[in-house]
C-alpha positions in Angstrom: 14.1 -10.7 7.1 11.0 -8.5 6.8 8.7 -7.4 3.9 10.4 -4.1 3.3 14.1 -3.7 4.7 15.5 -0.5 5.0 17.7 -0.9 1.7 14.3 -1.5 -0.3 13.3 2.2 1.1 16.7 3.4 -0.6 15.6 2.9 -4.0 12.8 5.3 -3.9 14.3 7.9 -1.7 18.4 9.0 -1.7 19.4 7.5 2.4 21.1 10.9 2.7 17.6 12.3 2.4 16.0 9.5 4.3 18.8 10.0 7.3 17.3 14.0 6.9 13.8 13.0 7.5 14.8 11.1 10.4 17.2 13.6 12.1 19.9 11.4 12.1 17.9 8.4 14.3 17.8 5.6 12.0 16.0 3.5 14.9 12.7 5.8 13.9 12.7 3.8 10.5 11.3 0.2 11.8 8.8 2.2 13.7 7.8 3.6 10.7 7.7 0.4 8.3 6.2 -1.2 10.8 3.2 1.4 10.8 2.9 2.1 7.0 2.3 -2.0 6.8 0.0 -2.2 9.1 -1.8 0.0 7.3 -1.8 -2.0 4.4 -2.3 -4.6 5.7 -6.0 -3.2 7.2 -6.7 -2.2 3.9 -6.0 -5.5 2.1 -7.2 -7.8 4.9 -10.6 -8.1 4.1 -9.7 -10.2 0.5 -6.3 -11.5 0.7 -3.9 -13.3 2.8 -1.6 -10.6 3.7 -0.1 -12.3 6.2 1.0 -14.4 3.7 2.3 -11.9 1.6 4.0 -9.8 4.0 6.1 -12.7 4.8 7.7 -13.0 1.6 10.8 -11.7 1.2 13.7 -11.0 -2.0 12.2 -11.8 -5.3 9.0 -13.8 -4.0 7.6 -10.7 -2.9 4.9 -9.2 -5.5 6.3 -6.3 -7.4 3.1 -3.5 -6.6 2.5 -4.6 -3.1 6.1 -3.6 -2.4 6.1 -0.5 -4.5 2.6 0.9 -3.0 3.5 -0.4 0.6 7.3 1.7 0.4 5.1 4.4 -0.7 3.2 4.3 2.2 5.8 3.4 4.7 8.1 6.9 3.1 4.8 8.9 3.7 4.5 7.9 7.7 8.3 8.3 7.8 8.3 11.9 6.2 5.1 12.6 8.6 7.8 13.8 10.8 8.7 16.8 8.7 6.5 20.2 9.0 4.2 20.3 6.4 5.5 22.6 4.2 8.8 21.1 4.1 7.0 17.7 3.1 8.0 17.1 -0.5 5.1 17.1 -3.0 5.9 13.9 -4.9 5.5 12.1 -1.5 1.8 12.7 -0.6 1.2 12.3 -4.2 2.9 8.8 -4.3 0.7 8.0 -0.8 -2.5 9.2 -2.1 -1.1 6.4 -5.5 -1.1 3.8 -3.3 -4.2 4.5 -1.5 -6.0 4.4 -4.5 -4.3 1.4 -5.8 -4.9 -0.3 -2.3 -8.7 0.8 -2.3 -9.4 -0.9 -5.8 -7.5 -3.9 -4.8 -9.9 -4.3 -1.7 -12.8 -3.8 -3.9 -12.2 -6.0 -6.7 -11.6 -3.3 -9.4 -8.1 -4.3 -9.7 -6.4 -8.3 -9.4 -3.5 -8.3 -8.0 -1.7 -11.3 -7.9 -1.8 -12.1 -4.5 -3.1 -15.2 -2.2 -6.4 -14.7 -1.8 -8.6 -15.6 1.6 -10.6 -19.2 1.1 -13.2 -18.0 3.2 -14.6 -14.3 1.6 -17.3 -14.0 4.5 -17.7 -10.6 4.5 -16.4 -9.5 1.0 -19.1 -7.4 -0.7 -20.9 -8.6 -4.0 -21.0 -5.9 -6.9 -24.5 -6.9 -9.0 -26.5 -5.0 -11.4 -27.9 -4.4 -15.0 -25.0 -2.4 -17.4 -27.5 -1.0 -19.7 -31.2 0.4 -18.9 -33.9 -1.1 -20.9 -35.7 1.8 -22.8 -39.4 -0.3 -23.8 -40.8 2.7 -24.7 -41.4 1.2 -28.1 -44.9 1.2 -29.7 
């Protein structure tokens, strides 16, 4: 069993829509989770164990990984549609979980996932939060 099944796709998007997007070839739609993982997984790589995490399946898996990966996985899918046909509310969800999958990289935001023991390479935020006015005489 993988991260996201096709059934976990169903409950953000109706499967008669989802058949739609696909034209009917439902063997486009583990080409297409398989891509919208991937790039989760280069986005998350740096800090966490996502290979970890992406092999979790059921109720182990973390609620907002899986909610901002389907969104990204339903975005590569509907890539497939022309542009204008693309619903609205899908790119919007993508560019959600972008964001949410930026700030997790950076440290803005603590998921709970596995992190990596060894953060070689993880970048160091440092830096005064108020300027000192000594202007005083």
């Amino acid at each position: 069993m993988a991260f996201i099944e096709q059934t976990d796709l169903e409950r953000y998007i109706d499967p008669d829509d989802l058949t739609q997007i696909v034209d009917g070839d439902v063997n486009v739609i583990p080409g297409g989770i398989a891509d919208g993982l991937e790039f989760v997984k280069e986005m998350l790589r740096q800090r966490y164990d996502v290979e970890d995490e992406m092999s979790k399946t059921g109720t182990d898996r973390n609620a907002s990984l899986l909610k901002q990966s389907i969104a990204v996985v339903l975005f590569y899918i509907s890539e497939r549609l022309p542009t204008d046909v693309m619903p609205e509310n899908r790119g919007m969800a993508y560019d959600r979980a972008v964001d949410w999958l930026k700030e997790c990289a950076s440290g803005k935001r603590m998921p709970n996932l596995k992190e990596l023991e060894d953060n070689t390479g993880v970048s160091i935020r440092y830096g005064n939060s108020s300027t000192v006015n000594n202007n005083h005489y």
